[in-house]
N, C-alpha and C positions, 0 to 999 in steps of 0.2 A: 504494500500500500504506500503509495505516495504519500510524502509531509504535509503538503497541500488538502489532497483527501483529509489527513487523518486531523486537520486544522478543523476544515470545515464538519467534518462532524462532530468533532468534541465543542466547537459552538454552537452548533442545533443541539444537541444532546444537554447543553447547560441551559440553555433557555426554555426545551422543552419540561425542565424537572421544576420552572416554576411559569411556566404558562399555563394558559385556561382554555388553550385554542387547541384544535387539535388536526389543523392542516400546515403546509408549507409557507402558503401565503398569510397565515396567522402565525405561527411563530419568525417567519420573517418580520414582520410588524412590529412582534415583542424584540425579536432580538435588536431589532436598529434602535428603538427607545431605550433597547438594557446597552447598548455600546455608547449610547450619545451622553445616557445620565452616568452613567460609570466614567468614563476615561474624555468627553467630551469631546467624541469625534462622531461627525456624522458621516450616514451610510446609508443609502437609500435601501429600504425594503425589497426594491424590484430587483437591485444587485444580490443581493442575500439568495433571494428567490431562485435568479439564475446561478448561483452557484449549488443550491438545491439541486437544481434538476441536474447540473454537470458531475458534481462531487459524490450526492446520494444517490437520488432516482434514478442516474446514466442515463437518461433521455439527451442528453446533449454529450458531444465529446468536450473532455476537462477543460477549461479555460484558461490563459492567464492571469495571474494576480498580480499585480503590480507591489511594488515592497512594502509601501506607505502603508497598503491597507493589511497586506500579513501582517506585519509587523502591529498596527491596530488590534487585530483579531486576536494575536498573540495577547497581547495586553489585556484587552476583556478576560482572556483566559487566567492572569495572573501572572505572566512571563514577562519577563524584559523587553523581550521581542520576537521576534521568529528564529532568529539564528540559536536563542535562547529555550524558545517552544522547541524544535528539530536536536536540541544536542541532551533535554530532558527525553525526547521520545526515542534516542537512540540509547542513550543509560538503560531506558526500561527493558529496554531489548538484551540489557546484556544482566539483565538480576538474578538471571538463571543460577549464574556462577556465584552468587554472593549471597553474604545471609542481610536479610531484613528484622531490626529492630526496632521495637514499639515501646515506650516507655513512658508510665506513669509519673508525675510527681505533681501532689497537690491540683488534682483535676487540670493537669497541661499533658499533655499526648505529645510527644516527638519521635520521628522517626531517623532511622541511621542506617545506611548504606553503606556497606565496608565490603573492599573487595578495591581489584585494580589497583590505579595509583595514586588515588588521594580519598576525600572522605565529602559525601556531600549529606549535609542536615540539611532538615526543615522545618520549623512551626506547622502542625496540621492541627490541633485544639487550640484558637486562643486567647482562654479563660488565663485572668489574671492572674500570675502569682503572690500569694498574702505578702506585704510586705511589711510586718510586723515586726520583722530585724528577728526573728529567730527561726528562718528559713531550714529547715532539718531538710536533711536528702533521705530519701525512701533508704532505709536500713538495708531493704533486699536489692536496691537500683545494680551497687557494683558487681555481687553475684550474678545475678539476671543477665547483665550485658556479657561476665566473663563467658557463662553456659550456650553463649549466641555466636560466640569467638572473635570477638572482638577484640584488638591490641590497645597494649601502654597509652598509646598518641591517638586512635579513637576514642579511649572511652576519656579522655580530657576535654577534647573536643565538646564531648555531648553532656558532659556535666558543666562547661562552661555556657552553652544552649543553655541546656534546661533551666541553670538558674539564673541567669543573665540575658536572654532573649536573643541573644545575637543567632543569626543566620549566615554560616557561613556556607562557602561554594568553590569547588574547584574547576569552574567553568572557567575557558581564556577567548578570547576572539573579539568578545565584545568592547566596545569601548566603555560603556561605565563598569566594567565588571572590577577594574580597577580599584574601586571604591567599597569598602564594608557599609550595606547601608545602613541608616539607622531607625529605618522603620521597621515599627511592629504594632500588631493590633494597639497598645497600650499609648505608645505616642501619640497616634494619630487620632488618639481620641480626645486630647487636648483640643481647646477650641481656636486657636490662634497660630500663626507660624510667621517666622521674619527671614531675611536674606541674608546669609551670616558670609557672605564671599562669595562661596563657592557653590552654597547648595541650601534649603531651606530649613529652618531649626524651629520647633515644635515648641509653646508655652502657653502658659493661662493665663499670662498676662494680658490685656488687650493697649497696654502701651508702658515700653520698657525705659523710654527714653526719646528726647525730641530728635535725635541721630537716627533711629529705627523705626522704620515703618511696620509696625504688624498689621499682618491682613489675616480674614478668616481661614481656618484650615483649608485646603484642596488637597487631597488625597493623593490625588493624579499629581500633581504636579511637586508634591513635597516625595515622592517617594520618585520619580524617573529626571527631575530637574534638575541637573545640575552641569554646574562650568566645569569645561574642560579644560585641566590646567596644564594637560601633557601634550598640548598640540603638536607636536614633535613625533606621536606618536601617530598620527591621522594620515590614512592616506585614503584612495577613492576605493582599496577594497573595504575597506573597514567601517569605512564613514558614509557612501551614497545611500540616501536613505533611512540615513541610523542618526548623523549631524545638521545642528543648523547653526545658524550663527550672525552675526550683528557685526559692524561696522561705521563706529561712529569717529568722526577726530583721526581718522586713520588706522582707528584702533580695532582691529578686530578678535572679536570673542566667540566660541564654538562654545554648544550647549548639549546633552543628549536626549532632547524634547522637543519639539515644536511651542512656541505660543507667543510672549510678548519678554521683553530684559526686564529683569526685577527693577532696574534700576530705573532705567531713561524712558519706558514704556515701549519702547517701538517692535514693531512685530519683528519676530525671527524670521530668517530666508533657510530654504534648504540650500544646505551648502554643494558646492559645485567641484568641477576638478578645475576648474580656472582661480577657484579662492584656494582650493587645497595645495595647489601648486604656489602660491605664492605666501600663503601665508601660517602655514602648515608642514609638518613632515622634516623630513631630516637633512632635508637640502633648503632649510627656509631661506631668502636670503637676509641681511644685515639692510637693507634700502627696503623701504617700503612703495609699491607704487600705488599711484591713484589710481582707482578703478574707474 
């Protein structure tokens, strides 16, 4: 099965488990309002539709998808992006060989993938952890993981998860993978977020300071927005489609989002190989030119 296939089905398949419709053209419907209220990209129903009939029904032969919108779809899904969605669905593919652990502590559920060459966790319950200051670890946690064969440098890992939140990942290619994010259910439920440099930072303040602008939480954008400060690392395999970027004063700034600069308001561009060659990558040069 194709990536593309198995894309578009896991987005019908998620829309159908909370629609009330029970044709194509009705979950089509639900899913452009769940992609537009979610991640706040719109998508017309009748494309959905016609991916239906190419992906599922096979009444049409597959179609192309252009990046912008995988990459979207991915995202409704909870992924990075597509390059992200396709390197999750080829690990799945390889679990055969490795063991899979579930773990309890204080009503939080995590799971751990050991095997290959590094280790990937994830958040799959998540219910808060008490934060009471006398966070006990499940007595049986260390056994439990040893009897599933898990080593030294996993089971750190997943006691660092479980009672710290962090999410970590041995994924490479992407451009923000770069970055440990710092979201999790818990943050994001703060009502406020402000522009800390490079990426957005989470509080309950609704004003920190006359220097700081807080705006209300955006989910979408506090968790995939952020500046790229390795542009040295960008080039058009890695970035079309994946970077945008701004260009004020001569100065330009790469982002790994679409929308507006936190700062100056003005909309992002997708970036190009004519920006990428000039102001990106490892042959940047030292003169900047006018565009």
């Amino acid at each position: 099965m194709s990536k593309r296939k198995q894309l578009i089905q896991n987005v019908f398949e998620r829309i159908k488990e909370t629609s009330e419709k029970d044709t194509k053209y009705g979950w089509s419907d639900d899913l452009a309002d769940a992609i537009e209220k979610k991640i706040k990209f719109k998508i017309s129903s009748r494309t959905l539709s016609r991916y239906y009939d190419a992906y599922i029904d096979g009444i049409d032969e597959e179609k192309g998808i252009e990046t912008l919108i995988l990459n979207r779809l991915s995202q409704y899904l909870g992924f990075n992006d597509y390059e992200d969605f396709c390197t999750t669905i080829e690990k799945k593919g390889e679990n055969a060989s490795k063991t899979i652990v579930k773990i309890g502590v204080d009503n939080n559920e995590a799971s751990s993938i050991s095997g290959g060459t590094g280790v990937n966790i994830s958040i799959i319950n998540t219910n808060e952890v008490a934060s009471s200051g006398d966070n006990e670890r499940d007595p049986g946690l260390i056994d439990r993981i040893k009897e599933n064969g898990l080593g030294i440098l996993e089971m750190t890992f997943v006691l660092l998860m479980v009672m710290g939140g962090v999410v970590f990942s041995n994924n490479k290619g992407s451009v923000s993978r770069g970055l440990i994010s710092n979201w999790d259910p818990i943050t994001v439920d703060k009502p406020f977020m402000y522009w800390d440099g490079d990426r957005y930072m989470a509080t309950d303040s609704s004003s920190l300071g006359p220097q700081i602008d807080v705006i209300p939480m955006d989910k979408f954008r506090f968790k995939y927005f952020k500046k790229i400060t390795r542009p040295d690392t960008l080039n058009a395999t890695n970035s079309m489609g994946k970077v945008w970027y701004d260009k004020t004063n001569n100065n330009v700034e790469f982002f790994t989002s679409y929308g507006k600069h936190p700062i100056n308001d003005k909309a992002l561009k997708d970036v190009s190989e004519r920006i990428l060659n000039h102001y990106a990558g490892y042959q940047q040069s030292d003169s900047i030119e006018v565009e």
